[in-house]
N, C-alpha and C positions, 0 to 999 in steps of 0.2 A: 417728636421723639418719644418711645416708649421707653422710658425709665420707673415704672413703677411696676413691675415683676417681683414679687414675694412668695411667691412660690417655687417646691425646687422642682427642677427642670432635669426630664428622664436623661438616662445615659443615651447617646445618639448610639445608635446599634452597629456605625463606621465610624473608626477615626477620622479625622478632618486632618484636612492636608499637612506634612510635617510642615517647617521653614523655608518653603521652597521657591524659588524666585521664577516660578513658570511663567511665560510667556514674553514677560517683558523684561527678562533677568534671563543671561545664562550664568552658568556656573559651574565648573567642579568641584564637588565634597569629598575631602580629605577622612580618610580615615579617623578615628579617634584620637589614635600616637603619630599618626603620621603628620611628616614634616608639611606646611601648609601648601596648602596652592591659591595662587594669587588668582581675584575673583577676574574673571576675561571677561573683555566684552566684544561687541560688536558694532561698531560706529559703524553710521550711516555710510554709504560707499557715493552717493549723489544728494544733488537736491534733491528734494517733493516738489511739489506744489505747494502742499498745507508748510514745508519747514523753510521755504522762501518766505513766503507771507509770512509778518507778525501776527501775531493775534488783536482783532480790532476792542478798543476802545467799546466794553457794553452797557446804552446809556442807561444809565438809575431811573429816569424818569421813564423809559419801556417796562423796567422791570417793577417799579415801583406802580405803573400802569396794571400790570399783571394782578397784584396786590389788593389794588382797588376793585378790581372784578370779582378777585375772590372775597371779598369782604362783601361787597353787592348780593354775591349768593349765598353767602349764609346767610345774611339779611332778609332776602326771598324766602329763605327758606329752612327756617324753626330756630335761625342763629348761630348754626354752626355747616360743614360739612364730615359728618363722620360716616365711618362706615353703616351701612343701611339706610340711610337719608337723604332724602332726595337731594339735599345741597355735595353731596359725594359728587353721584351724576349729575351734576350739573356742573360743576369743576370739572370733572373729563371731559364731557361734552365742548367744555370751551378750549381745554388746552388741545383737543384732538380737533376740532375746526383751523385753531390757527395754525398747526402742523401738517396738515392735511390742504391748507392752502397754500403752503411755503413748498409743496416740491416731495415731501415726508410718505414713505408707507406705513402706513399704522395699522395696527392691530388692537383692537379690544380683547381681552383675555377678564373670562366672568369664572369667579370662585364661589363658592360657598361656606357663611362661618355663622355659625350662629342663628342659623335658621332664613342666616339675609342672603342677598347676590351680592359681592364685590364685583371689583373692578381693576385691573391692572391697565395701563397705555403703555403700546410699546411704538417707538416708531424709528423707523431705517432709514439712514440719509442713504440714496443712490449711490452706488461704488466703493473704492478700496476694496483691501482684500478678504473677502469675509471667512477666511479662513485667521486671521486674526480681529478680530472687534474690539474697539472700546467703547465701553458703554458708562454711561451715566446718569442717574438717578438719583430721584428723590422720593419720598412719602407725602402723597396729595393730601391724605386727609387728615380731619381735626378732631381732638375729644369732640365729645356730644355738650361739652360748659362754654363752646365759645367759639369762634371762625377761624382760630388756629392761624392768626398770619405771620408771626415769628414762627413757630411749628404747626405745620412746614411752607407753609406760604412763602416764605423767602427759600428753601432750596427748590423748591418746584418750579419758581416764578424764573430764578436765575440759570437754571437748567434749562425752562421752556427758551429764554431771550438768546441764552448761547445756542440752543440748537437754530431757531430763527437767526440768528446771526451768519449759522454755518450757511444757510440757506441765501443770506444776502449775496455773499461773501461766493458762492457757488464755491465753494470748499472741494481740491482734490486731493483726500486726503490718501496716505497710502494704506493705512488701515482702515477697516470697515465702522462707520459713527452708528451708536444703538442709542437712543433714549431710553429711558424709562419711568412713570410714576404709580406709583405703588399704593397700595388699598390697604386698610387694616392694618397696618405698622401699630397703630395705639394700644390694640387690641393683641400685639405679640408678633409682628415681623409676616403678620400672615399671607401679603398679599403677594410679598417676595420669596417668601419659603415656597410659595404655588408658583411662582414663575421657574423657580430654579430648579425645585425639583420635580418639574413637566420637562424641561429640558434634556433632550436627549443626551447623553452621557456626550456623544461625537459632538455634538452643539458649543457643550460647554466649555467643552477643551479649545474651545476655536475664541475663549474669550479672554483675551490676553490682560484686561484691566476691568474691573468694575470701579468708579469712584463716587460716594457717597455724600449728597450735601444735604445735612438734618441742622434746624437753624441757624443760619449764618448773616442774622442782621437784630440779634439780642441787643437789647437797649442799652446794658452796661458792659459792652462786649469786651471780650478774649480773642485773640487768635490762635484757634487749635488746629494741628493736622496731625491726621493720623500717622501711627508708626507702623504700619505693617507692613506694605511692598517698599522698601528703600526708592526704587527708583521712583513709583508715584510719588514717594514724601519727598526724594527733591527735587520735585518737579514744583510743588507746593512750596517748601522753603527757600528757594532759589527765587520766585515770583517775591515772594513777600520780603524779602534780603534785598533786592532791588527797588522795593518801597519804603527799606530803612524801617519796617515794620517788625519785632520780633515774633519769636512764634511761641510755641508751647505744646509739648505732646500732647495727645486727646486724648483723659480717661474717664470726664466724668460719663462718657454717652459708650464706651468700650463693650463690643458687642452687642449693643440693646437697639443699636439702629440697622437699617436692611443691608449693610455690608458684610452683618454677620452671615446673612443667609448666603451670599457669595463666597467667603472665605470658609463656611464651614461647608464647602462642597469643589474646594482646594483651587478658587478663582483669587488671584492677586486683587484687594484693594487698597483703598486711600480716600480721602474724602477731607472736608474742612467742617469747624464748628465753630458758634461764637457763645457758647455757657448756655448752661438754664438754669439749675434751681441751685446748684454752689454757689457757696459766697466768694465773691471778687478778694482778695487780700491785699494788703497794703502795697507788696514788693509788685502785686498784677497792676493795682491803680498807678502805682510811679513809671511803670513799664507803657499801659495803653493809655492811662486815662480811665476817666470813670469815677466811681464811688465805691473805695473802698468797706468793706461789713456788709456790703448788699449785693444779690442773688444777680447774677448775671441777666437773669430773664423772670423777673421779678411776677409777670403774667404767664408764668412757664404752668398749662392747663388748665389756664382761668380764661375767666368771662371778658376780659380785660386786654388778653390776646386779640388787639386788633392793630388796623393801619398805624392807629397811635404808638405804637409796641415796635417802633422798628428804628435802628440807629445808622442815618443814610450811610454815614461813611465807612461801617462795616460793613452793609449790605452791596456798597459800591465795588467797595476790594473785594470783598469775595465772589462774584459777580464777576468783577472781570478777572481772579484768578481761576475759576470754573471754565473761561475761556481758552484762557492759555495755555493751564492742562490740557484741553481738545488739542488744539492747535499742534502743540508739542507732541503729546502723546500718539496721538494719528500717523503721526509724519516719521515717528521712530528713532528720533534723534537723540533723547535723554538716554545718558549713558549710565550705570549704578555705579553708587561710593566702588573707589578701590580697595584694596586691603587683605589682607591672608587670614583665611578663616581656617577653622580648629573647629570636628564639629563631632559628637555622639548621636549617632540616630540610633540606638541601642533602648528599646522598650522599657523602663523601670516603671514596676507597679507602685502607686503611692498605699500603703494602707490604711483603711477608715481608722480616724481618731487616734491614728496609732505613732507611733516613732520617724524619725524623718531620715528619708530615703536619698541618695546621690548617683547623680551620672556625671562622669570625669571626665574632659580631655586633658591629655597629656602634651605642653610645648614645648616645644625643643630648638636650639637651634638658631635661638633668639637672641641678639646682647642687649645690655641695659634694662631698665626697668618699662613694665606693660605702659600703656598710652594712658594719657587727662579722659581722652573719651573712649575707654575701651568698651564697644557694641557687643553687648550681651541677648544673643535668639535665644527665646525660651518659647517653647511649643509643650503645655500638658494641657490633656485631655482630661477634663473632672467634668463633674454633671453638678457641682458647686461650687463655684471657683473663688467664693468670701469665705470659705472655710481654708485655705489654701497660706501656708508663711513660706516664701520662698526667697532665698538666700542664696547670692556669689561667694564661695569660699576660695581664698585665693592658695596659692601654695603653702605660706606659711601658717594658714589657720583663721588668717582674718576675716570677715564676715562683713558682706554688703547687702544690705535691706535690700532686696528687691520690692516685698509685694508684703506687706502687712494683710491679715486678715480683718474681715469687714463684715458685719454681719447688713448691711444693706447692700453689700455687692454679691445680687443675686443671679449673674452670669453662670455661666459656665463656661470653661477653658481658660485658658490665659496663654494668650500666644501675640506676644509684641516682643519687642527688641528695647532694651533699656541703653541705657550710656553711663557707665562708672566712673570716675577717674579715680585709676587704679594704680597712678604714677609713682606709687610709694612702692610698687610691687614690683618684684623680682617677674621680669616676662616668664622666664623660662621653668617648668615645672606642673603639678599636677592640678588643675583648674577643676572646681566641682561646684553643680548646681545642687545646689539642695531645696528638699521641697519637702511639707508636712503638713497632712492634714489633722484642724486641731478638734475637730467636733465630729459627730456620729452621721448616719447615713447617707453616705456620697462613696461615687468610688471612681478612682482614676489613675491614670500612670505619665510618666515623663517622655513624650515620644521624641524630643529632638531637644538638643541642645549645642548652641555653637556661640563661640567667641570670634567677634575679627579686630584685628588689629590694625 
């Protein structure tokens, strides 16, 4: 996972997709003042194939097999696999032999950063509809201090077993399955920014899901899944509710891993994490286990990142929840949260360093007070998003922390969905997001805002 970005990061020259639940979401958006409309959806009308079958059972010891090979070649080969290094190709060379023997069309996609040649894998299971795709991905390679097998050894490894698995499995799914493992993430998302934006505009619209696995077998693990397409995230919290496992929204790795290259080119995704360099907290240790005061992934870009560095029984669950996603997600069957949403797609500029700016919906029409978890979309487009205090104001004036400013959160945008409970609050009335940036050269504006109820 690239998390060590300190530099700011240009204005993207397009906006990134508003909150829009495309492909695997439909939806009517209501007006601003207008009275809501309840989110629809579209259940399955038959079986599949892929939504008869459960998803199998994927063993730790294949995946943890995987692991050991990537640890072999960095070992071959100067101790690590980063970008420019022959231990890179030689990691794709092994995941593309054993995808390439399973039934897979693959493709090698070669970029260039830095004077070196990457490498991207992509590879196509047979049929479904490939006018809708889900695809999923990881970041093969590792710093240059170490074999990277928490990052990303275990999302690569668990990505490679579930595609082999679709492959055992003769999987018919109804949508079309994409692999993918990715080059140069360490070095800035790079090898996925080259995949997505080669991608012909008509291509990309055909990809209904991308879902992201960047470490998910950290030694003192967490269970995080992303918030950003609702129906991917509960497809993820649904798997792990049925393990009696809780979860936790993902923000330490928010944009800095290759799903941002997907969703800033308005592709729904989702993904799972298990920590890297945050420290675990008392209320996480009572919740998963572990050691609380210490860093989730305590070898998160060291030398020390090896086989030893991996915690089976989060690398197992995550593992076989990367499965079940396919499984589900293929087959079309997950339906999105319900609910009546209230939403402003109305443009507000935020300005530099300056005073703080709001966009309103107006509810109506509602009895009793707003919901425990009332879902808050926030979509702004900044080119620094740790400069950024953005704040729920409810009708009477009161004020809910969204998003404190950070001077190590060196993203740009901020577009997830929070959860309030807002139960003290009269539903009906004039709902504002507010947003302020508090420091000098950045520049951005508020493109969507939506409450559901």
């Amino acid at each position: 996972m690239n998390l060590s970005v300190h530099h700011r990061i240009p204005r993207r020259t397009a906006a990134t997709a508003a909150l829009v639940l495309a492909g695997l979401l439909a939806t009517a958006a209501p007006a601003a003042t207008a009275a809501p409309s309840s989110a629809t959806t579209t259940p399955a009308t038959a079986q599949t194939t892929a939504a008869a079958l459960a998803a199998p059972d994927i063993p730790l010891a294949n995946v943890k097999g995987h692991l050991t090979q990537f640890q072999s070649i960095a070992g071959a080969n100067g101790g690590n696999r980063a970008h420019g290094r022959p231990g890179y190709k030689a990691s794709i060379d092994y995941v593309k032999a054993k995808l390439d023997a399973a039934g897979y069309t693959t493709t090698v996609q070669q970029f260039t950063y830095n004077g070196t040649t990457g490498y991207n894998l992509i590879a196509d299971w047979p049929g479904g509809d490939t006018n809708q795709v889900i695809m999923a991905g990881a970041h093969l390679d590792s710093v240059s201090s170490g074999a990277g097998i928490n990052d990303n050894g275990s999302g690569s490894a668990a990505v490679l077993e579930t595609a082999l698995a679709v492959s055992r499995a003769q999987l018919k799914p109804t949508k079309h399955l994409r692999f993918g493992w990715w080059g140069a993430e360490e070095l800035g998302l790079v090898g996925s920014k080259h995949y997505v934006s080669t991608l012909p505009a008509t291509e990309r619209a055909k990809v209904s899901g991308y879902l992201n696995f960047d470490m998910i077998g950290s030694p003192n693990p967490g269970y995080f899944v992303y918030d950003d397409d609702p129906v991917i995230e509960k497809t993820f919290k649904d798997y792990f509710t049925g393990l009696g496992v809780p979860t936790e929204i993902e923000t330490e790795g928010d944009g800095r891993s290759d799903h941002a290259s997907f969703k800033n080119a308005g592709i729904p995704v989702g993904g799972l994490f298990t920590g890297a360099s945050r420290t675990k907290t008392s209320a996480q240790a009572q919740k998963w286990g572990g050691t609380a005061g210490q860093a989730f992934d305590r070898c998160y870009h060291s030398s020390c990142d090896s086989t030893s560095n991996i915690n089976d029984t989060a690398l197992d669950r995550n593992s076989d929840a990367v499965a079940h996603a396919i499984w589900t997600l293929s087959a079309g069957t997950t339906e999105p949260p319900t609910g009546d949403t209230y939403e402003n797609t109305a443009d507000v500029a935020i300005p530099d360093n300056g005073t703080a700016v709001t966009s309103t919906v107006t509810v109506a029409g509602r009895t009793g007070n707003a919901p425990a978890a009332l879902k808050v979309g926030v979509d702004i487009v900044h080119t620094w998003r740790g400069d950024l205090v953005v704040d729920l104001v409810a009708p009477d004036g009161t004020a809910y922390r969204l998003k404190n400013s950070s001077s190590s959160d060196s993203a740009d945008n901020v577009q997830t969905t929070y959860t309030v409970d807002a139960s003290s609050e009269a539903a009906n009335g004039a709902w504002k997001l507010r947003a302020q940036d508090v420091a000098a050269q950045d520049t951005g504006y508020i493109n969507a805002f939506r409450l559901t109820f």
